[in-house]
DOTI-808308 format. One line per 10 residues: number of its first residue (from 1); their letters; for each residue y, z, x of C-alpha. Coordinates in pm, 1 decimal, m for minus. Each point is the difference from the previous one (the first is absolute). Layout:
BEGIN
NUM) A) Y Z X; ...
END
This chain:
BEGIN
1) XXXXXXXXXX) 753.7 m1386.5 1282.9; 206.2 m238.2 240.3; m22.5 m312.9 m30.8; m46.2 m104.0 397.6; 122.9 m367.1 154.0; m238.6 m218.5 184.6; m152.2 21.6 298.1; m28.1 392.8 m125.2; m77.1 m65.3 m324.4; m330.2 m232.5 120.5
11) XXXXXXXXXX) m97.1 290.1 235.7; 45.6 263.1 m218.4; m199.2 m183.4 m264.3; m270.4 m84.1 250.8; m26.7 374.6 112.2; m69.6 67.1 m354.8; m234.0 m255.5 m104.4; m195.1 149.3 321.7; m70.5 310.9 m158.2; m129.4 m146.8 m333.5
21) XXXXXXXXXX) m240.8 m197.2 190.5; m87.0 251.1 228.5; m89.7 182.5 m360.2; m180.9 m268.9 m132.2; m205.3 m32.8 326.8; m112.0 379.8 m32.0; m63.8 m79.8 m362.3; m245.6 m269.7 94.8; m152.5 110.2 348.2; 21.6 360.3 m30.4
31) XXXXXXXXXX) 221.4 352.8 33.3; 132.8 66.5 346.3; m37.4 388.8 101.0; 290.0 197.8 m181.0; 225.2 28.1 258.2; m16.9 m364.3 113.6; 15.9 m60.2 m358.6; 271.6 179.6 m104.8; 196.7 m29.8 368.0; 11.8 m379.0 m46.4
41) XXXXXXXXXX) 101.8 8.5 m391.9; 281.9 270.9 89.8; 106.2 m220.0 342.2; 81.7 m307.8 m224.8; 152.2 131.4 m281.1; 225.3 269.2 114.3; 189.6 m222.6 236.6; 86.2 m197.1 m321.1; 163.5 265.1 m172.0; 275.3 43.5 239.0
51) XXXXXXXXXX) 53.7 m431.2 113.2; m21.5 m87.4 m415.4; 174.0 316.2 m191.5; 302.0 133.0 110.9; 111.4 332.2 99.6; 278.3 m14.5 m260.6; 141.6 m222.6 m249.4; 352.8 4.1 113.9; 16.6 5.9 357.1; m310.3 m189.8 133.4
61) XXXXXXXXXX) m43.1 m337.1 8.3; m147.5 m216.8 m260.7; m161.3 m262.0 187.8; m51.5 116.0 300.2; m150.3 330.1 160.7; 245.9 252.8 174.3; m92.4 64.5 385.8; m73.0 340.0 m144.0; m268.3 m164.7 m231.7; m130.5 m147.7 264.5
71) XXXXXXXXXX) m49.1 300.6 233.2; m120.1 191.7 m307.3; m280.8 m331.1 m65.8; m135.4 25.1 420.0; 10.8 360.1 m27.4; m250.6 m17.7 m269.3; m283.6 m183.6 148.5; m15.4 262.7 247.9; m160.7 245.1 m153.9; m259.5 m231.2 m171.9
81) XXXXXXXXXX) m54.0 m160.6 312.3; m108.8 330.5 157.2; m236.0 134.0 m329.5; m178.6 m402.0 69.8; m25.7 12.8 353.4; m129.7 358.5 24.0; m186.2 m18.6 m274.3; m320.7 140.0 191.2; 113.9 290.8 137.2; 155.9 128.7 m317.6
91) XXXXXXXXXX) m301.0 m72.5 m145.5; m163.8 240.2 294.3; 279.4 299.2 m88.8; m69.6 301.7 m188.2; 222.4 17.8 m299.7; 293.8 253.2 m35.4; m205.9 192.1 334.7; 63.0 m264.8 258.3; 324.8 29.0 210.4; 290.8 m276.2 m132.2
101) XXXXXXXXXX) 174.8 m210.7 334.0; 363.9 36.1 m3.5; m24.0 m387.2 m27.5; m219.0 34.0 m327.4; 281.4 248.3 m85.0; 279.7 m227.7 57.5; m171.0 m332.5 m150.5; m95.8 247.1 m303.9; 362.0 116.9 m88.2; 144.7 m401.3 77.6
111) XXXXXXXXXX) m301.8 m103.7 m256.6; 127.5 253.7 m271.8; 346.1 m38.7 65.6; m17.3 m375.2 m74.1; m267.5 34.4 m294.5; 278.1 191.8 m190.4; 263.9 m232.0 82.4; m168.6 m310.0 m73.4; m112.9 226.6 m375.3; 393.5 46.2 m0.9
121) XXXXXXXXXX) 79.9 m373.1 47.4; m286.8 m182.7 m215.6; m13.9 260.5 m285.1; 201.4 244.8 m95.4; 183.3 269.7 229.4; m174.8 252.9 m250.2; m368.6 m60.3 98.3; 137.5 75.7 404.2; 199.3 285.1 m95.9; m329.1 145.2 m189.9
131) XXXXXXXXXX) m223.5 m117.8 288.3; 278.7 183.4 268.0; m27.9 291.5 m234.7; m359.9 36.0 5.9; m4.1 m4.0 382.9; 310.6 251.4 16.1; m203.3 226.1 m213.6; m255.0 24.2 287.0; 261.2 206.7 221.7; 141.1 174.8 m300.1
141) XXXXXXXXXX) m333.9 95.6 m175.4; m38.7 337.8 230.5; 298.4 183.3 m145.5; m67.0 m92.4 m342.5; m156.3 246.7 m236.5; m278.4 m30.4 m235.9; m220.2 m319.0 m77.3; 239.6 m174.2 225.7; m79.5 161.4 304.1; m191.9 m164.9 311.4
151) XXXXXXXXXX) m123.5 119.8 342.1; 248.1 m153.7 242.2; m69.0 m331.4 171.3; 65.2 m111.9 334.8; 216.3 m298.8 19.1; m307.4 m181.0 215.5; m236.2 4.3 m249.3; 258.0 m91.9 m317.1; 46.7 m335.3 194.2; m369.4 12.7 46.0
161) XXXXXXXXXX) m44.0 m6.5 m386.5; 155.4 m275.8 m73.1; m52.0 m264.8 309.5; m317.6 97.1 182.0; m278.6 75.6 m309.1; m140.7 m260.0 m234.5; m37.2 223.6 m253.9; 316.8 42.2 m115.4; 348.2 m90.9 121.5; 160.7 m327.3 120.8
171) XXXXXXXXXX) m326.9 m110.4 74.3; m210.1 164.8 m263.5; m240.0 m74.1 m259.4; 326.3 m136.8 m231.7; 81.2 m262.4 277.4; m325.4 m91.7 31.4; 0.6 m130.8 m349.7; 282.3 m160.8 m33.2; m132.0 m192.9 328.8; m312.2 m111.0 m154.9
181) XXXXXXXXXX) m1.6 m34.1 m344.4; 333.8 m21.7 m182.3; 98.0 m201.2 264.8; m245.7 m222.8 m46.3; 95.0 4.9 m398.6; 354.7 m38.2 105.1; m117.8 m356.8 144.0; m200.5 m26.7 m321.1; 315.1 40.2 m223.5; 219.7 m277.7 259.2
191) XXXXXXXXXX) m289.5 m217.2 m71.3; 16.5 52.1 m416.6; 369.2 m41.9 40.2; 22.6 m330.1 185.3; m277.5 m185.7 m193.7; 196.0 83.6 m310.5; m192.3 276.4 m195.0; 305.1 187.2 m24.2; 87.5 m292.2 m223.9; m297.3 m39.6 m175.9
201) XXXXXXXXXX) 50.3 382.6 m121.9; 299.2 m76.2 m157.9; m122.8 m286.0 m152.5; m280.7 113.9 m128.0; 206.1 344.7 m182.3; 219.3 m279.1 m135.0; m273.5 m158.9 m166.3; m125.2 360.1 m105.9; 264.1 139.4 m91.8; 319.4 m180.9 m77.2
211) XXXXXXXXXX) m85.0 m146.0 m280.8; 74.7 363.0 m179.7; 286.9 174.2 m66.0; 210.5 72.6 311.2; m237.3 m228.8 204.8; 187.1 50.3 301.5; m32.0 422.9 76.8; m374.5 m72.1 m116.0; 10.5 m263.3 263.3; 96.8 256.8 262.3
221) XXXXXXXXXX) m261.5 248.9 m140.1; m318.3 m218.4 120.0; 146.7 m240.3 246.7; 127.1 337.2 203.2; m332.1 163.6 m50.5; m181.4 m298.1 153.0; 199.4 m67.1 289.2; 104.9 368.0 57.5; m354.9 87.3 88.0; 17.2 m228.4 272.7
231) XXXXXXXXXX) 361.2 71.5 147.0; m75.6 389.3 34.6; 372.9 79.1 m64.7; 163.4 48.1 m238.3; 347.6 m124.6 92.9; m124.2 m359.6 109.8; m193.0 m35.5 m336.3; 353.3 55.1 m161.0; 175.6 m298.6 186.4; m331.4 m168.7 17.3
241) XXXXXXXXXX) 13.4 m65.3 m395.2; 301.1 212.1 m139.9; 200.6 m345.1 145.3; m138.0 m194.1 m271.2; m88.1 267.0 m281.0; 337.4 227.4 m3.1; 247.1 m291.3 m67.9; m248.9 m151.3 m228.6; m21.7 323.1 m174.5; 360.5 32.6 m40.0
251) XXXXXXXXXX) 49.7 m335.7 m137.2; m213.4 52.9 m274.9; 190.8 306.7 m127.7; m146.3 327.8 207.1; 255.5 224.7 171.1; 28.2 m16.0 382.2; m86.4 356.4 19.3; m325.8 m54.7 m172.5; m120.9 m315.3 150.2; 89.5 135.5 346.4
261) XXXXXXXXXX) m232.7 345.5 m111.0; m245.5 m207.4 m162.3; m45.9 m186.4 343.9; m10.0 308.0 242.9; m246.4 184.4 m202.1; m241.4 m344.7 m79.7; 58.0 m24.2 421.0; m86.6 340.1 99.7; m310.7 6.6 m218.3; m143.5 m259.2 221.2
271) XXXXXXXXXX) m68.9 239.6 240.0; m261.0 177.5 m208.4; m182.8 m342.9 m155.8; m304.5 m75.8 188.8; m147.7 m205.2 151.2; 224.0 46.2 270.8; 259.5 283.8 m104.2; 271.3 m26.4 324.3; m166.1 122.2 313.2; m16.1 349.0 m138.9
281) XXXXXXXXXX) m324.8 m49.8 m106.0; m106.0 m38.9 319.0; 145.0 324.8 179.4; m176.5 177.4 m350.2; m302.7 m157.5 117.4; m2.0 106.5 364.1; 147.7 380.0 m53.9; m264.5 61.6 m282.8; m294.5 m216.0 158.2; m24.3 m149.5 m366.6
291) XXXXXXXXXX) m104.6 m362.8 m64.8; 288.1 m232.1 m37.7; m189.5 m147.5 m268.4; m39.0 345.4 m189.6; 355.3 68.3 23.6; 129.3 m337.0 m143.6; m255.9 31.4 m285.2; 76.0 353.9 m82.3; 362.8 m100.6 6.0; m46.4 m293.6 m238.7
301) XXXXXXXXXX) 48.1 163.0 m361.6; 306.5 207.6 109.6; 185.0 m322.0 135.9; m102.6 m166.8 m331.0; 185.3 297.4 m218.1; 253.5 m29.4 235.1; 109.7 m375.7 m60.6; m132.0 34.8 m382.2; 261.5 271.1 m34.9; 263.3 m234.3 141.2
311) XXXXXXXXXX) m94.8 m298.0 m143.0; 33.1 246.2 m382.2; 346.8 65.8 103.6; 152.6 m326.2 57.2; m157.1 m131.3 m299.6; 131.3 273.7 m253.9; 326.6 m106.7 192.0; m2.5 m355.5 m56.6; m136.8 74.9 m395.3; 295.4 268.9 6.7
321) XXXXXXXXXX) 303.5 m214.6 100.9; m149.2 m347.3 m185.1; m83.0 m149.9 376.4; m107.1 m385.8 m12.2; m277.8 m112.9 279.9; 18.2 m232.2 257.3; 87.0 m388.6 m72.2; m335.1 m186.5 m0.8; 232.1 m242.6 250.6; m54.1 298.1 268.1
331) XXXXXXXXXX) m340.0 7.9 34.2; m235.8 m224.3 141.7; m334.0 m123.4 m198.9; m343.8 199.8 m23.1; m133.5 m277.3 168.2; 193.7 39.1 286.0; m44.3 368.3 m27.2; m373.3 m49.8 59.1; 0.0 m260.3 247.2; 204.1 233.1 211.5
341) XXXXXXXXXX) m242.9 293.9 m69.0; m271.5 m99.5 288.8; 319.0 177.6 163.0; m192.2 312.5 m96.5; m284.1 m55.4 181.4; 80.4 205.7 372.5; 29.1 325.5 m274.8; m307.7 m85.2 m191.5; m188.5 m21.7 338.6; 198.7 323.1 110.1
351) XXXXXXXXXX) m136.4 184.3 m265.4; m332.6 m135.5 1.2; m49.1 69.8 376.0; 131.5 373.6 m72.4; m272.8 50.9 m257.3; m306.8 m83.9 175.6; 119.0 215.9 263.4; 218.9 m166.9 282.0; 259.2 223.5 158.2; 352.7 m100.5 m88.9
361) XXXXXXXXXX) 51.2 m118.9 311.7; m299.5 m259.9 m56.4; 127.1 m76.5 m310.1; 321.0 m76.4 27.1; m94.8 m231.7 341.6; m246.6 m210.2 m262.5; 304.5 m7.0 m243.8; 256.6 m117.8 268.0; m273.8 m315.8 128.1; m10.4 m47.7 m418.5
371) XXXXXXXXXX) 353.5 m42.9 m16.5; 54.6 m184.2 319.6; m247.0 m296.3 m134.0; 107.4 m4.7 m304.6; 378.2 m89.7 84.8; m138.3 m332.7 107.2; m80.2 m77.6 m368.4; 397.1 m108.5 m59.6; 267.5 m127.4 210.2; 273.2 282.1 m86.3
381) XXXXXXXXXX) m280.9 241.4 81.1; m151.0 m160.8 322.2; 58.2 251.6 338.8; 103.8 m204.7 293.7; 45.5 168.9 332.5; 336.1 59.1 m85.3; m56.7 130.1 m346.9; m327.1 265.7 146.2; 283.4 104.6 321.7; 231.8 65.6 m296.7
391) XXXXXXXXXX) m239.0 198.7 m155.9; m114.0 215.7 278.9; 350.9 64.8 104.0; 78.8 142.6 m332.8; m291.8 200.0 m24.5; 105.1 131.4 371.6; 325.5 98.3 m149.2; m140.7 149.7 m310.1; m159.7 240.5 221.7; 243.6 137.8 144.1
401) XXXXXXXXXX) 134.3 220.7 m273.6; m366.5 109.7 m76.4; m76.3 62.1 384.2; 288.2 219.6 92.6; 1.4 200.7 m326.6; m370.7 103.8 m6.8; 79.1 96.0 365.6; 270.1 187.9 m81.9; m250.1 180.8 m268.1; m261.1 35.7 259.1
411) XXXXXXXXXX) 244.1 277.6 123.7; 62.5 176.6 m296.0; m370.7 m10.3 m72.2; m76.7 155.4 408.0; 273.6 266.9 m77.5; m141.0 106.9 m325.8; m357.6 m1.0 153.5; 72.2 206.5 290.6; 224.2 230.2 m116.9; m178.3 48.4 m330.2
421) XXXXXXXXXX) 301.9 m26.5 m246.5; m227.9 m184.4 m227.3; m158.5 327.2 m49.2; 287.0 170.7 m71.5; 126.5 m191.3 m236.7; m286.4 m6.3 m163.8; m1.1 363.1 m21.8; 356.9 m8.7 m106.2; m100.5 m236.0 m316.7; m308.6 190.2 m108.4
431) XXXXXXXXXX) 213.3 298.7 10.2; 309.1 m137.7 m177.0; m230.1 m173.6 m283.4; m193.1 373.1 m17.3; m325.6 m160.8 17.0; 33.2 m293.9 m306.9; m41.9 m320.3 53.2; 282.4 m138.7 m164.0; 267.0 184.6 142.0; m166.4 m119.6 354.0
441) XXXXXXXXXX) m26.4 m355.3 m88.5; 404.1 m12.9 m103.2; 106.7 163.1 331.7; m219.8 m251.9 184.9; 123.5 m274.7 m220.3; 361.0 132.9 88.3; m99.0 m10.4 360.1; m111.1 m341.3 32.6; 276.4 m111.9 m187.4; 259.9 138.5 247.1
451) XXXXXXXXXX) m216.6 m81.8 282.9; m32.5 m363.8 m145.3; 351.2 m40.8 m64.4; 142.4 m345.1 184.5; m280.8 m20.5 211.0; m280.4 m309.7 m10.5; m311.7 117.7 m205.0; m276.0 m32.4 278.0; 253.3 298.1 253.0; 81.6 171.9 m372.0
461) XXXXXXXXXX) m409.3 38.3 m98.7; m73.0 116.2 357.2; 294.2 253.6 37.2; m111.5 140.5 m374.5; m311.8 m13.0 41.5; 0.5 216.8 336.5; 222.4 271.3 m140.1; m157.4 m19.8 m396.1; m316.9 m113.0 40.6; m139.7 333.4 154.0
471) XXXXXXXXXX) 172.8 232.5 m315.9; m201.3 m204.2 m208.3; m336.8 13.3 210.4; 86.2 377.6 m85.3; 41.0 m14.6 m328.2; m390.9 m179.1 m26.0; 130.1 m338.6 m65.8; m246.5 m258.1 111.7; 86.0 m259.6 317.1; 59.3 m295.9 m243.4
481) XXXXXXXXXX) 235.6 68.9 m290.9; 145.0 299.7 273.3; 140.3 m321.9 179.4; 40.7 m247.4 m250.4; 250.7 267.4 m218.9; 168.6 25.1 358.4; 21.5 m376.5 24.9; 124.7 m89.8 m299.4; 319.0 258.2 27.4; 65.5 m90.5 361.4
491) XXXXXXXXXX) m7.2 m398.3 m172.7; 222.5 125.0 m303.8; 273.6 152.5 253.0; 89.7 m365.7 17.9; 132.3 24.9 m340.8; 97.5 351.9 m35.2; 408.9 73.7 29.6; 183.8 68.1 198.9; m159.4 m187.7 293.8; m200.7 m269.1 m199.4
501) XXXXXXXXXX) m4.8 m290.3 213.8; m143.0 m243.3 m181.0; 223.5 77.6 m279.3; 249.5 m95.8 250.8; m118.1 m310.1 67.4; m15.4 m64.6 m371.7; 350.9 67.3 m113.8; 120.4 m169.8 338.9; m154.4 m342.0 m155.8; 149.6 48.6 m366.9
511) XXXXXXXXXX) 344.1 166.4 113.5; m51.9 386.2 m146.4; 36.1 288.1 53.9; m293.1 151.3 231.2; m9.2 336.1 m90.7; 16.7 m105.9 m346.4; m302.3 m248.7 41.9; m188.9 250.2 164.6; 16.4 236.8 m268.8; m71.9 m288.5 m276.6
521) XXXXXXXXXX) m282.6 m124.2 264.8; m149.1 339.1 m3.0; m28.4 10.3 m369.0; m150.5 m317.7 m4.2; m256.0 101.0 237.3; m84.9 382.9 m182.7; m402.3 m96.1 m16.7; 62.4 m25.2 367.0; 54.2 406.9 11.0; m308.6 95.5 m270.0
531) XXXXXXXXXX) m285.2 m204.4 163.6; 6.4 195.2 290.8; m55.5 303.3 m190.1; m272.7 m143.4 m200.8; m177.5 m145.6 247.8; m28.5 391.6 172.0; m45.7 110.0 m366.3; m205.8 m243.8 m151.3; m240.8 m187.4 271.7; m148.4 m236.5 m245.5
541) XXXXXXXXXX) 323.0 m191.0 74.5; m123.3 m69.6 348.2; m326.3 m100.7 m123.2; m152.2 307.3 35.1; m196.6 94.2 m323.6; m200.0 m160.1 m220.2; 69.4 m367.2 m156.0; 67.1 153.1 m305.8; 246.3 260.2 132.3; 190.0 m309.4 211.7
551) XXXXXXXXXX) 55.5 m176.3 m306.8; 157.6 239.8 m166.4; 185.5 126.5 224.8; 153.8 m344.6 83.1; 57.6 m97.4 m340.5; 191.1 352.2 m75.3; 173.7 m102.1 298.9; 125.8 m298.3 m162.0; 107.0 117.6 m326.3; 162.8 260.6 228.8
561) XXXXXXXXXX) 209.1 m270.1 192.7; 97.0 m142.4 m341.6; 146.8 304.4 m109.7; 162.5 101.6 262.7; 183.0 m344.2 m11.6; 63.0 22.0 m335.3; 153.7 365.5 61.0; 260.9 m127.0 287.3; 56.3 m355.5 m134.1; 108.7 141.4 m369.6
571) XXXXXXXXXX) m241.3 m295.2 m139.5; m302.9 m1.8 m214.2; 6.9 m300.9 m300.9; 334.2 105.2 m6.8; 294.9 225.4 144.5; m64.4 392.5 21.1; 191.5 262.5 m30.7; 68.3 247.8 193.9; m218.4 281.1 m192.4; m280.9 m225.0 14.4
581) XXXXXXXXXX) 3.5 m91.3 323.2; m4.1 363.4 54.0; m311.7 40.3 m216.7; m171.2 m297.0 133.7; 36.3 142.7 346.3; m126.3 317.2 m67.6; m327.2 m199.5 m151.3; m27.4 m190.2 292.0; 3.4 370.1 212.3; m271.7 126.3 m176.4
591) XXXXXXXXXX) m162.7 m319.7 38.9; 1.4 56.6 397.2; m82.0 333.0 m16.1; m263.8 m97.4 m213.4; m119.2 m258.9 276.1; 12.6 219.8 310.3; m245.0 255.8 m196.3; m319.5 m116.2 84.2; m252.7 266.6 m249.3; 256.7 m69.9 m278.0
601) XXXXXXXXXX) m43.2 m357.4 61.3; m371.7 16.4 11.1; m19.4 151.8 m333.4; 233.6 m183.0 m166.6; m124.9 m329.4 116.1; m157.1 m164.4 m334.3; 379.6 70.3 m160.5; 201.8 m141.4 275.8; m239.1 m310.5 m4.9; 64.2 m8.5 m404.5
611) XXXXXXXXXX) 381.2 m0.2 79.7; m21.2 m225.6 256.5; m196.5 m273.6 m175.0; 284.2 31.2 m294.6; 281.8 m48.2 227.2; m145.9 m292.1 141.3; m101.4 m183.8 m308.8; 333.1 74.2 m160.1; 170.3 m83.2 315.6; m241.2 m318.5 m19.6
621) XXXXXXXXXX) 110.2 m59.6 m379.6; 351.5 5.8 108.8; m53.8 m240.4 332.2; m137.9 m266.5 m254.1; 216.5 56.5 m290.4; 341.9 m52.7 123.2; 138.8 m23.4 m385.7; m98.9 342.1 m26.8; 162.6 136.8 263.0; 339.0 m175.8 m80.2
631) XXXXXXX) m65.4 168.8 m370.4; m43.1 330.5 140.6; 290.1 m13.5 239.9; 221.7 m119.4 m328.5; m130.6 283.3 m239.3; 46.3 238.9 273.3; 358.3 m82.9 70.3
END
């Protein structure tokens, strides 16, 4: 992003902070109609993509925007201009019947023109050659044979599509949440970050953790699953704490490669820890007309596993290579700790609003007034006018990203509707898996992981979601897990080589290799690939079941995550070998096959209660009697 000179900069900044308040205004008094809605939240922020990023790195200026940026910025409020100001008659119009104006036409293709080159400047060039694809596809689909094939479409109602409906599109249902309520989080995370929560996360996994064994990559575990639920990506979570953890992790004896992995996969798993879980939650929540609240709680005991898993790792690490934990110098007092925790608060009353049955957007409004008052408790935290502008203005900009990218997927998502390729391909997997659900579920995990790769997780879930999510309606999968198993691989793309970008952003912060770290990064995150499948499987996991069932399955889950780390770190009260690392993943397969079969687990639920109260009192014999560990570790060497 460019970093502009004054008076531009102030303007700029001012433009943005406009549409954060003009957020928090519709938060408070009340949802404009969709296209006013929508027009004014696209008429702000796509301007912004073309004065503060930069056609290209090389040739455009760096603090200043080109006279080519500038055309391309009053070009785009054109368009939304036109969707505000005749918002009544479109409203009047009969869909896809209704003739399109050779104006409409000519706003339509400007409007989609600059979507995908504002996707190609504030992304990745990848997410507007897909979106360019999708729309190509549209005049190619007629000659193509088999599930691909589509009636042809006149060029009028393509544009149509995707600039005059609300359903889909630049101006569809995807827009019209990221205009309401993850915008309205996005002002909810500036708010965390300036009246340092951020910093109270770190401080408080400090406390929790670093007293251990490689404190600092147990650090990054919680501290990134705290403040990654608020960020919503996955790449800012990374620089957000992987600053402080990554160096810290290498000075106390971890390899760059790993403390780079361990911090993209800890920062991409914020995405799937409620309460807030990135704004994909929200999109989830509007496409399946599911309660927020029922998809953060049903999401709660696979994000657990997840971090459990990754927490097991770095510890069998640390115990591995003889890692020391953090200087008591380095950390500040419990006192402190819980002086600062009142810091907590705006999520506590987040959560509690959310379970008596606010809407998000309610919610999060009560959390932002929470956090606003209680800045004025201390004078680093207090928000002046200049600190609240600063605030807004970031928010503005951390829109911007999220607004043209879920407009860009509005496209793919009209394409796929109208021409019906989501029913092909849907065909296509049912008949390539020949009818079993396994064989379905890896093609659609393969899907979303392509379709996920180097793109944002909120476009990634939506894209997936629209082409997967219909094979898996097929195959009798219910709406929940259906779309959580899609969100989690569209979330895990993020870590997956070779286009892993959070990996990225980790080995770019401890100097490695990327592909490398993505790999190790991957490995590190490996629950993040089987609780999909168990939660599609195994419902219990998403709280479906009985109380007795939930436990179970949760605690199987655990000594799952164990293994598994134990398996890939080489590391259980002492080194393994290779033959028994072998053997102890092969137990830990059968273990997961053993937890996605629900009648098996029904009937063997009094002896997987018997071996799950053993493990935890001798893993509760061990915690307490540290001589006897050291005494096992020595007889075993």
């Amino acid at each position: 992003m460019r970093n502009l000179k004054a008076p531009l900069k102030w303007i700029v900044g001012a433009w943005s902070a406009l549409i954060a308040l003009f957020y928090l205004y519709t938060a408070v008094f009340g949802i404009m109609q969709p296209r006013i809605q929508r027009g004014v939240h696209m008429l702000f922020l796509l301007p912004m993509a073309f004065l503060l990023f930069p056609a290209t790195k090389k040739n455009s200026p760096v603090d200043k925007p080109s006279a080519l940026d500038w055309i391309l910025a009053l070009a785009s409020i054109i368009p939304a201009l036109y969707i505000i100001y005749y918002n009544e008659p479109l409203n009047m119009r009969m869909q896809m019947v209704s003739s399109v104006s050779t104006l409409q036409v000519v706003l339509g293709v400007i409007n989609i023109l600059l979507i995908i080159e504002a996707i190609r400047r504030v992304v990745v060039p990848a997410m507007a050659i897909l979106v360019a694809v999708f729309l190509l596809y549209v005049f190619v689909a007629p000659y193509l044979p088999g599930i691909f094939y589509s009636r042809p479409l006149r060029f009028s109602r393509l544009v149509e599509m995707n600039y005059l409906l609300t359903d889909t599109g630049i101006y569809g249902g995807i827009t019209g949440v990221t205009a309401t309520f993850v915008a309205v989080f996005v002002i909810f995370g500036s708010f965390m970050e300036t009246t340092k929560t951020g910093a109270f996360f770190t401080n408080f996994a400090t406390k929790v953790a670093g007293h251990g064994p490689g404190g600092p990559a147990k650090i990054a575990v919680v501290s990134s699953g705290l403040f990654g639920s608020i960020s919503g990506v996955a790449s800012a979570n990374v620089y957000a704490t992987g600053t402080f953890t990554i160096p810290l992790m290498k000075k106390l004896g971890y390899k760059p490669q790993f403390a780079g992995a361990v911090e993209a996969a800890a920062s991409t798993g914020g995405l799937i820890m409620p309460p807030i879980m990135g704004a994909g939650a929200f999109v989830m929540s509007e496409i399946t007309n599911i309660p927020y609240a029922t998809i953060a709680l049903a999401a709660a005991l696979g994000a657990i596993l997840y971090y459990v898993s990754i927490y097991w790792r770095v510890h069998f690490m640390a115990l591995k290579d003889n890692l020391r934990a953090m200087d008591p110098k380095d950390m500040i007092s419990w006192k402190q700790v819980l002086l600062d925790s009142y810091l907590l608060l705006p999520l506590v009353v987040l959560i509690v609003f959310l379970v008596i049955g606010y809407s998000p957007f309610g919610a999060c409004t009560y959390a932002i007034g929470t956090s606003f008052l209680l800045s004025f408790l201390r004078k680093d935290t207090r928000l002046s006018p200049k600190k609240l502008f600063e605030i807004f203005e970031k928010s503005g900009y951390n829109c911007i990203m999220l607004g043209v990218t879920c407009a860009g997927a509005g496209m793919v998502v009209s394409v796929v509707t109208y021409t019906g390729l989501a029913l092909g391909i849907a065909t296509a997997i049912q008949s390539f898996s020949g009818g079993f659900l396994l064989p379905a579920l890896i093609l659609v995990m393969i899907t979303c992981l392509i379709l996920g790769m180097g793109l944002p997780c909120t476009p990634a879930y939506i894209i997936a979601v629209t082409i997967g999510g219909p094979a898996m309606m097929a195959l009798g999968i219910p709406t929940l897990p259906a779309h959580l198993f899609v969100f989690y691989f569209a979330i895990m793309a993020e870590v997956t080589p070779p286009v892993c970008i959070a990996s990225y952003c980790g080995a770019a912060i401890a100097g490695t290799k990327p592909l490398a770290t993505g790999v190790e990064s991957s490995l590190i995150a490996i629950m993040g690939y089987l609780i999909p499948f168990i939660f599609v499987y195994n419902p219990a996991l998403i709280l479906q079941g009985t109380p007795l069932d939930i436990i179970a399955t949760f605690l199987l889950g655990i000594i799952i995550s164990g293994l598994w780390a134990a398996t890939f770190s080489g590391y259980l009260f002492r080194n393994l070998n290779m033959v028994i690392r072998i053997l102890l993943g092969l137990i830990t397969a059968a273990l997961v096959v053993l937890v996605c079969n629900v009648k098996i687990m029904s009937q063997l639920l009094p002896q997987i209660a018997i071996i799950i109260i053993g493990i935890a009192a001798i893993a509760l014999f061990l915690v307490v009697n540290k001589k006897t560990v050291r005494a096992l570790k020595v007889a075993t060497e």
